[in-house]
KEDREN-575394 format. One record per residue (C-alpha): residue number from 1; chain; x, y, z. Coordinates in Angstrom, 3 decimals. Example, Ala and Ser with C-alpha at 12.3 -4.5 7.8 and 13.67 -1.06 7.14 Angstrom:
REM residues 2
  marti  sero        c1        c2        c3
      1     A    12.300    -4.500     7.800
      2     A    13.670    -1.060     7.140
***
This chain:
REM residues 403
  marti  sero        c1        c2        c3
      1     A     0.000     0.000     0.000
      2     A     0.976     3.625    -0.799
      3     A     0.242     6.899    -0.007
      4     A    -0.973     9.184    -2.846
      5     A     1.083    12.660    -2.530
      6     A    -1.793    13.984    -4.831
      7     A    -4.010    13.697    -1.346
      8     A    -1.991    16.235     0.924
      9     A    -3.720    19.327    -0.180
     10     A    -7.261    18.024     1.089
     11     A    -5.930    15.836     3.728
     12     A    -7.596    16.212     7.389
     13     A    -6.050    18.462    10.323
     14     A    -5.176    14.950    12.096
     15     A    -3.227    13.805     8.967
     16     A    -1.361    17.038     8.608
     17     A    -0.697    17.095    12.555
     18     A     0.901    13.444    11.711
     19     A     2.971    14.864     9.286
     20     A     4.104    17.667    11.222
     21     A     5.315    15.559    13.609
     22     A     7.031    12.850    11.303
     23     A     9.029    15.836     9.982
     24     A    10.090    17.066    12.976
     25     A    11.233    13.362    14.212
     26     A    13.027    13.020    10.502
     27     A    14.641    16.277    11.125
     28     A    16.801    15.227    14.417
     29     A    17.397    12.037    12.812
     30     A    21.002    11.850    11.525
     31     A    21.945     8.646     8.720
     32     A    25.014     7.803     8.184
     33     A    25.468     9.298     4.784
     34     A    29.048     7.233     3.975
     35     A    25.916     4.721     2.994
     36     A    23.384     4.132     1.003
     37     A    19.587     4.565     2.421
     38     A    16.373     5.315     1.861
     39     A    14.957     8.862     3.436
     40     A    12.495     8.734     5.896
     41     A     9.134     9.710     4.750
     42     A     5.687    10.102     6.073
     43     A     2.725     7.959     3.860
     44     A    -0.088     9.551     5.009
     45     A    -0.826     6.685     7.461
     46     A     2.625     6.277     9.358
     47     A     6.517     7.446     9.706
     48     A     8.891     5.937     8.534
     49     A    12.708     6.358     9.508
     50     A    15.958     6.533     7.544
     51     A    16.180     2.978     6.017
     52     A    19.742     1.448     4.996
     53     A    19.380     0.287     1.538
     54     A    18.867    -3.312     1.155
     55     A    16.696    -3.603     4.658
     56     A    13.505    -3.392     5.377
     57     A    11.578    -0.989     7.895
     58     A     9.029    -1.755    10.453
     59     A     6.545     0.545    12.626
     60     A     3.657    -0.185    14.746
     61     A     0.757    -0.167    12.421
     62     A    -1.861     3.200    12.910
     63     A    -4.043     2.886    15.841
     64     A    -6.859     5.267    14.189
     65     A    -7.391     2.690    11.046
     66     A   -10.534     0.754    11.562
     67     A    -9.505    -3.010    11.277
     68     A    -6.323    -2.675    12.616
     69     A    -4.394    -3.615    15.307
     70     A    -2.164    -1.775    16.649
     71     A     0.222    -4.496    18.670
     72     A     0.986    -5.322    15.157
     73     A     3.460    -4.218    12.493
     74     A     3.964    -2.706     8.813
     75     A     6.470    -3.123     6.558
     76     A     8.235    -1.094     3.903
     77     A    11.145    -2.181     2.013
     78     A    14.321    -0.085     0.999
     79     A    15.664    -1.685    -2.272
     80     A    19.429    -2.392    -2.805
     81     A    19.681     1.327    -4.903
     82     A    19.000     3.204    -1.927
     83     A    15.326     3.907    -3.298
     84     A    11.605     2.622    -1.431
     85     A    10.186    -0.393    -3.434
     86     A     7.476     0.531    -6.105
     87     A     4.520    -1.760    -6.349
     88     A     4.694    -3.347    -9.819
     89     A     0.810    -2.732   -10.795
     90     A     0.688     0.541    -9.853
     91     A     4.199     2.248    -9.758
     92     A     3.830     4.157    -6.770
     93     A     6.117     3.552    -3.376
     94     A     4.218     1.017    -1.383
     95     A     4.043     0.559     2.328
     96     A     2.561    -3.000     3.148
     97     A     0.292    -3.284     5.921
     98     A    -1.342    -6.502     5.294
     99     A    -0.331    -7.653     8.714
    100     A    -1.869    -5.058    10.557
    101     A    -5.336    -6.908     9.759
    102     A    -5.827    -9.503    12.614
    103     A    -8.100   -12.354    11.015
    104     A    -9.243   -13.570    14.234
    105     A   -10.263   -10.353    15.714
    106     A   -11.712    -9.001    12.565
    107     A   -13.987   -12.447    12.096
    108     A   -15.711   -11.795    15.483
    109     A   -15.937    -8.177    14.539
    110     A   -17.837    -9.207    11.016
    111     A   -19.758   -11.526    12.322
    112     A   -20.191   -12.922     8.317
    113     A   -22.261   -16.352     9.989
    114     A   -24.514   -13.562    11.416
    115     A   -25.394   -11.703     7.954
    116     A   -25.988   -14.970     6.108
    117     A   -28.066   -16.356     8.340
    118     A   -29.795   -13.333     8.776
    119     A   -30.379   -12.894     4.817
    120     A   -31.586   -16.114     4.593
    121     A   -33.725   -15.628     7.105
    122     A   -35.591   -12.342     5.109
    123     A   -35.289   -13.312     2.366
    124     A   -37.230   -16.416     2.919
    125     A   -39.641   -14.208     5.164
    126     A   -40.390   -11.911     1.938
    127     A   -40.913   -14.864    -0.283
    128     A   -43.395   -16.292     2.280
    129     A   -45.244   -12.934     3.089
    130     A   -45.438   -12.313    -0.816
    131     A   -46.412   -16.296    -1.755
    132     A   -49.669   -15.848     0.278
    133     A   -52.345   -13.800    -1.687
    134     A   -54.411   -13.594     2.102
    135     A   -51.503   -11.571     3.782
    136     A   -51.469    -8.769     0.917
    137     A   -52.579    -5.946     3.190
    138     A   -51.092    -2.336     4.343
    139     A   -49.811    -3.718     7.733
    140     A   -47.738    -6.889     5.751
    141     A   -46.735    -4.499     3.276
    142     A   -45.377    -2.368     5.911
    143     A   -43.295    -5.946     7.004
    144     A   -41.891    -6.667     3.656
    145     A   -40.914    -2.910     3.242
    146     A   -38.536    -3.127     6.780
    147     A   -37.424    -6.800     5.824
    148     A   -36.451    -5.482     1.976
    149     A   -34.296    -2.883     3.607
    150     A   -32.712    -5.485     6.284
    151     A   -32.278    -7.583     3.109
    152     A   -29.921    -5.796     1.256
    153     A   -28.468    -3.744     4.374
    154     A   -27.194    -7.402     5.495
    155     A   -25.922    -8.221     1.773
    156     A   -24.001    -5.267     1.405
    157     A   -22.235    -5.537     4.828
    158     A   -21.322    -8.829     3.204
    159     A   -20.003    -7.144     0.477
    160     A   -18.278    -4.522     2.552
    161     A   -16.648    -7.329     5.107
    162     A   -15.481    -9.561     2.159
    163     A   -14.106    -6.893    -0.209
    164     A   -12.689    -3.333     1.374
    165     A   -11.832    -4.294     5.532
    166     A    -9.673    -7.538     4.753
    167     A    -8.051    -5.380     1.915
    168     A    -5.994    -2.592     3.299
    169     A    -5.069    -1.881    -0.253
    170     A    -8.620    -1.035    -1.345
    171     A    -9.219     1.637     1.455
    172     A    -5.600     2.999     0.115
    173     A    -6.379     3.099    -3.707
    174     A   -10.181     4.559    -2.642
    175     A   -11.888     3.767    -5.770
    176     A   -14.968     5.169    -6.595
    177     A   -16.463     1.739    -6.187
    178     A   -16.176     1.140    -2.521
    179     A   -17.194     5.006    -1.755
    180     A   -20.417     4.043    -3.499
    181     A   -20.282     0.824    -1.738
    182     A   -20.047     3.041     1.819
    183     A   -22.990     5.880     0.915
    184     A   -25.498     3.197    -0.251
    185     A   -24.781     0.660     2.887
    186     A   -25.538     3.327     5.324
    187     A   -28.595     4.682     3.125
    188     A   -30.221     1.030     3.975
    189     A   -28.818     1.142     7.463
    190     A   -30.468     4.452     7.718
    191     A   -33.894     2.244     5.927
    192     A   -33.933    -0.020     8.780
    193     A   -34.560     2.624    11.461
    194     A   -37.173     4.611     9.225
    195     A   -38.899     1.457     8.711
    196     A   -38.905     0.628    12.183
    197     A   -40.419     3.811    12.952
    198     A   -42.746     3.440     9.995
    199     A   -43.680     0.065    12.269
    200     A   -44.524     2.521    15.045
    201     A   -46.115     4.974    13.458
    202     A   -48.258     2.425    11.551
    203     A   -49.656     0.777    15.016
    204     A   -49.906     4.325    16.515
    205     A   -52.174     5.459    13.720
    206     A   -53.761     2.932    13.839
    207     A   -54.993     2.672    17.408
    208     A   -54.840     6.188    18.016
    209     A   -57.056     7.288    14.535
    210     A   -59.107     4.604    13.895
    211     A   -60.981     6.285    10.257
    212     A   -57.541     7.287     9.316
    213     A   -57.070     5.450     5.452
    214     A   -54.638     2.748     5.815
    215     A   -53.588     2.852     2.396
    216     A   -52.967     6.883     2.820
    217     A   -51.309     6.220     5.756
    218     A   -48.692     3.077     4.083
    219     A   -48.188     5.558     1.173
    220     A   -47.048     8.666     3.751
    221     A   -44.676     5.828     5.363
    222     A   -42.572     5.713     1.993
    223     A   -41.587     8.785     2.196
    224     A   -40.999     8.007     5.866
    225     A   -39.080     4.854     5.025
    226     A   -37.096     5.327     1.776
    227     A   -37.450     9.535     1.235
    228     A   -36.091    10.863     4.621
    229     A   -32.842     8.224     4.669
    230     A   -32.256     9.574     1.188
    231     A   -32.220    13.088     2.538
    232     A   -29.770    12.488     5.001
    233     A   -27.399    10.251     3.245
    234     A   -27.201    13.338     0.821
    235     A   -26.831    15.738     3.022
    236     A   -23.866    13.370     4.398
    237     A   -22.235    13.032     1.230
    238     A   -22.268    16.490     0.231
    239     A   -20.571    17.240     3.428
    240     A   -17.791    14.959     2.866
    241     A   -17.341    15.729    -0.525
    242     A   -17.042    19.455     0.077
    243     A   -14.617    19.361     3.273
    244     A   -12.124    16.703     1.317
    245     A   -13.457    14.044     3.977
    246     A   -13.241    10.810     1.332
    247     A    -9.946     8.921     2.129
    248     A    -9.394     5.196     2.474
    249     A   -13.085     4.396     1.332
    250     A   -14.602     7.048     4.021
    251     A   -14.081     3.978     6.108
    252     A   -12.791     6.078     9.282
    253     A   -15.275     7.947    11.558
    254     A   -15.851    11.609    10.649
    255     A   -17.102    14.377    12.157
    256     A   -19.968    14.414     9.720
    257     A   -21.137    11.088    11.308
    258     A   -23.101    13.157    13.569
    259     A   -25.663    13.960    10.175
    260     A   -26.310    10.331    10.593
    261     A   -26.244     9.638    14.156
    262     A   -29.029    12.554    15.186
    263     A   -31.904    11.313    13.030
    264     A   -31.358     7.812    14.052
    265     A   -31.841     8.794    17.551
    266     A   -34.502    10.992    16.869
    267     A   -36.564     8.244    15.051
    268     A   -35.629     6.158    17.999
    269     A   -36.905     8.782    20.681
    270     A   -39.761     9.322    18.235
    271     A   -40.371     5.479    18.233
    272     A   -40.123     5.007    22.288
    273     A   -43.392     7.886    22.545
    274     A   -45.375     5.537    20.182
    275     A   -44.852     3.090    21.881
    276     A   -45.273     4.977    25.306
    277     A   -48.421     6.222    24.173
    278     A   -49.593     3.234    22.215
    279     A   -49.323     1.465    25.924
    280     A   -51.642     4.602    27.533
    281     A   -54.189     3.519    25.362
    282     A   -53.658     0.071    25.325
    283     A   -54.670     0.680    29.166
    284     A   -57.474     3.175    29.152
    285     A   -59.728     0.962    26.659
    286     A   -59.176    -2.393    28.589
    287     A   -60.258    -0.871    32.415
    288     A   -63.228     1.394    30.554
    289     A   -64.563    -1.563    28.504
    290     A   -64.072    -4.705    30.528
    291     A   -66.730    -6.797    29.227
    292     A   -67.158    -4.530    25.414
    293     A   -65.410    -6.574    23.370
    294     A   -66.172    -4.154    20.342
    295     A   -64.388    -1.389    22.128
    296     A   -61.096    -3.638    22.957
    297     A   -57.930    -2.957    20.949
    298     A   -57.766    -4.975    17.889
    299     A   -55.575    -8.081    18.317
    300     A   -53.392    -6.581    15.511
    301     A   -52.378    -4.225    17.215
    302     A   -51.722    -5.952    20.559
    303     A   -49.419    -8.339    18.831
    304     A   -47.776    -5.660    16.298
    305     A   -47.033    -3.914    19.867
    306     A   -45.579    -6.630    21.243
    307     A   -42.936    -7.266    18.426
    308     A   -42.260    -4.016    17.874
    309     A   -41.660    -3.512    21.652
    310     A   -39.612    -6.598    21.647
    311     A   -37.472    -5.622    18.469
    312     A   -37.170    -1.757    19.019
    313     A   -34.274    -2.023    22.125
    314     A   -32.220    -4.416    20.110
    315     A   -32.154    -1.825    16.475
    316     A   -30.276     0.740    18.665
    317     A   -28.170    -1.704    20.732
    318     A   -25.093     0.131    18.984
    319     A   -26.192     3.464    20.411
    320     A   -27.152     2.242    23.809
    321     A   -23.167     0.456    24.214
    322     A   -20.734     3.127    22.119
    323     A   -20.584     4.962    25.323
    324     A   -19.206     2.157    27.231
    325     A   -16.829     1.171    24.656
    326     A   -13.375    -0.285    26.548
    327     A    -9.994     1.360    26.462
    328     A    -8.164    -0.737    23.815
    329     A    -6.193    -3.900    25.176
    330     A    -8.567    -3.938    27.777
    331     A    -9.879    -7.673    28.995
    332     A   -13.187    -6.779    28.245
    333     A   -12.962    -5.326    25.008
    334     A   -13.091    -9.070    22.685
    335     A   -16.999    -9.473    24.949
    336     A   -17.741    -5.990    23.890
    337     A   -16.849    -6.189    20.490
    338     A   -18.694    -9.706    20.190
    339     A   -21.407    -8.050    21.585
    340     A   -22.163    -5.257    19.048
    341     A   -21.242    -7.519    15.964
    342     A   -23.463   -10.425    16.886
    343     A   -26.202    -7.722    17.548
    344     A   -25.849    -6.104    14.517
    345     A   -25.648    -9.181    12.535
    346     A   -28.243   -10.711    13.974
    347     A   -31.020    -8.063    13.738
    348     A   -32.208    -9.073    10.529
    349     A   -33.080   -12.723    11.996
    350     A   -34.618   -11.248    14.907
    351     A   -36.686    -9.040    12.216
    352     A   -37.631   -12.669    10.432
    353     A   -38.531   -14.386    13.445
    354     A   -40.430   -11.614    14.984
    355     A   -42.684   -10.398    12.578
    356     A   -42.946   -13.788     9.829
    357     A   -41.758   -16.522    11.045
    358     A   -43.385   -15.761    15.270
    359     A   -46.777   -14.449    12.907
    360     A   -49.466   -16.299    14.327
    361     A   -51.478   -15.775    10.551
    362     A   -48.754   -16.678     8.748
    363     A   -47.971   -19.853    10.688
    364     A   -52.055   -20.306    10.557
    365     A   -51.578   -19.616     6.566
    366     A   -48.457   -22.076     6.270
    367     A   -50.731   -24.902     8.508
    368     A   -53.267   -24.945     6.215
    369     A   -50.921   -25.436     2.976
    370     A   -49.223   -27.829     4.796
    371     A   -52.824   -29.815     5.395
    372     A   -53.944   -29.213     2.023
    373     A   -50.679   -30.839     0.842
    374     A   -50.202   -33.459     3.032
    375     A   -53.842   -35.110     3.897
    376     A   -55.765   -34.695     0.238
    377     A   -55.864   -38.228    -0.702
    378     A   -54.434   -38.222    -4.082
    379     A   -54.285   -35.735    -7.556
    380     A   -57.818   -34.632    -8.803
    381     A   -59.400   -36.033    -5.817
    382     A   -60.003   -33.207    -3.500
    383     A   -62.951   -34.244    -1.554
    384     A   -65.268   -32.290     0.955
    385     A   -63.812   -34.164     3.628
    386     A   -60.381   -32.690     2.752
    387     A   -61.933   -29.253     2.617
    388     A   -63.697   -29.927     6.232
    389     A   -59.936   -31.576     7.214
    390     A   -58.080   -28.386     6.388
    391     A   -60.610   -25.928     8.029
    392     A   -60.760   -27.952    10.966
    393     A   -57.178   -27.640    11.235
    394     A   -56.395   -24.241    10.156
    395     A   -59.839   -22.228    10.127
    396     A   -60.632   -19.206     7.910
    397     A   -58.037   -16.333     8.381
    398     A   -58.122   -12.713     6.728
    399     A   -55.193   -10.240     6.373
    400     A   -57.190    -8.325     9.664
    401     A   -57.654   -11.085    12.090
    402     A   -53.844   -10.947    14.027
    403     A   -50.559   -10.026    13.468
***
């Protein structure tokens, strides 16, 4: 990996402080010049010392590159001419930090078992929730909505776990490719918090304004969804583009992270008074109709409570643990880091489970496929006591009876 000179006019104040300092350490550094050697130079990323030609140089590898460790050590070779080795593809002096990556760490960090499992996991949920022409409704299309943007959140982290963090070299050479790759991931990532709100906002309508148009209401929650992440990641964007904030894939935090970070908690806050109030209600019509089963809550809506209740804590688990994060080299830092990646990875199958796969009408919907299947007696021979069989088992369910 190199350092592109071309960069130093737009790098950050932390970069230049870096190479303030690397000059001054260069500067009291006296070679001995009756040999040959390499000068010391700074890459952008670390310093490196006068090198005696023919050797090779090693320094601790930078502590502020996500991915790396920094117990560990690059390299960077002085050739026999006195002159820093040029990669062969691109030209340009290369510094190799390949072994700052360590595997182990960075598999509990990715959590790849997690994402797969989780994709699966939606991706058979959609095909399900779409298969069934009885589950078509405003509420399930609100489900497949959040599960479509959990579906190809999860595959791009994929993407972005196989391709740019194993690959120091990628985050160097900062193709356009994995910038686009870091914008749209954290548009979807963005998605799955709208559409969790959307979830909210859906029940709260719902219970709250009963002759409020549901299909009004699921169009309004598009722009909720998919039109204010878009918003943001573009405000975001512009930012970094315009302050010179796009080195090594944008794949360090930035002080722009904040135009992310707000609305995320905001829809979060916004989320928890749903909820909150959702709960008042919940209360005042069961203690003033006790025995008024017309003027009870819906059992939609006690159930879509429940999962969204269940799944709300675990979408901000990041937020609710950054604070706590430990001091690096600390003994608790592998169980905190194991922590956030298995929560993260595992949202989308918490998603799956929650609101398909935990559905009581789409188990009651998969039941009676499974009865017409298995008990008709044979091809062309579907009797009334098949049709008695299967209703017996499964009984008559509408897109309004449950969630």
């Amino acid at each position: 990996m190199a350092y592109n000179s071309s960069t130093e006019e737009h790098e950050q104040p932390f970069v230049s402080l870096l190479r303030q300092r690397c000059e001054q350490v260069l500067n009291f550094s006296e070679p001995n010049h009756n040999a040959q050697y390499c000068s010391g130079t700074f890459d952008g990323w670390a310093c490196w010392p006068n090198t005696p030609a023919g050797s090779r140089a090693f320094v601790p590898c930078p502590y502020f590159i996500t991915g790396f460790d920094p117990s560990r050590f690059g390299h960077k070779d002085c050739t026999e001419n006195g002159t820093w080795y040029r990669h062969p593809v691109s030209g340009k002096v290369w510094s190799n930090y390949s072994d700052c990556i360590n595997l182990e760490d960075l598999e509990v960090r990715n959590m790849n078992t997690g994402y797969v499992v989780s994709l699966i996991a939606l991706i058979s949920s959609l095909v399900i929730l779409s298969y069934f022409k009885s589950l078509r409704c405003p509420r399930i299309t609100v489900h497949k909505n959040l599960f479509t943007s959990f579906s190809i959140n999860n595959f791009l982290w994929l993407l972005w776990y196989q391709f740019v963090i194993p690959n120091p070299s990628v985050s160097f050479e900062n193709g356009i490719s994995c910038q686009i790759l870091h914008v749209v991931l954290h548009y979807f990532l963005l998605s799955n918090y709208f559409w969790m709100l959307a979830e909210g906002l859906y029940l709260h309508t719902l219970l709250v304004c009963a002759f409020f148009s549901e299909d009004k209401l699921v169009r309004c929650l598009y722009l909720v969804g998919w039109g204010f992440p878009l918003l943001i990641i573009s405000v975001y964007t512009g930012l970094r583009i315009k302050h010179g904030d796009t080195e090594e894939c944008w794949i360090n935090d930035s002080k722009f992270s904040t135009v992310l970070l707000l609305p995320v908690c905001f829809s979060m806050a916004l989320n928890l008074f749903f909820l909150c109030n959702i709960v008042r209600v919940l209360l005042i019509k069961l203690r003033n109709a006790p025995g008024n089963a017309n003027s009870r809550p819906s059992r939609q809506v006690i159930q879509g409570f429940r999962a969204t209740l269940l799944l709300f804590p675990l979408l901000g688990v990041h937020y609710f643990l950054t604070p706590f994060r430990p001091e690096p080299g600390h003994s608790l830092e592998p169980a905190y880091e194991y922590t956030l990646a298995a929560s993260a990875s595992f949202q989308g199958l918490c998603v799956a489970i929650l609101f398909c796969f935990c559905n009581g009408e789409v188990v009651a919907q998969m039941k009676r496929r499974w009865a017409y299947v298995t008990f008709r007696p044979r091809t062309n021979s579907y009797t009334a006591t098949t049709v008695s069989f299967i209703r017996s088992t499964a009984g008559p369910l509408t897109c309004e009876d449950n969630v």
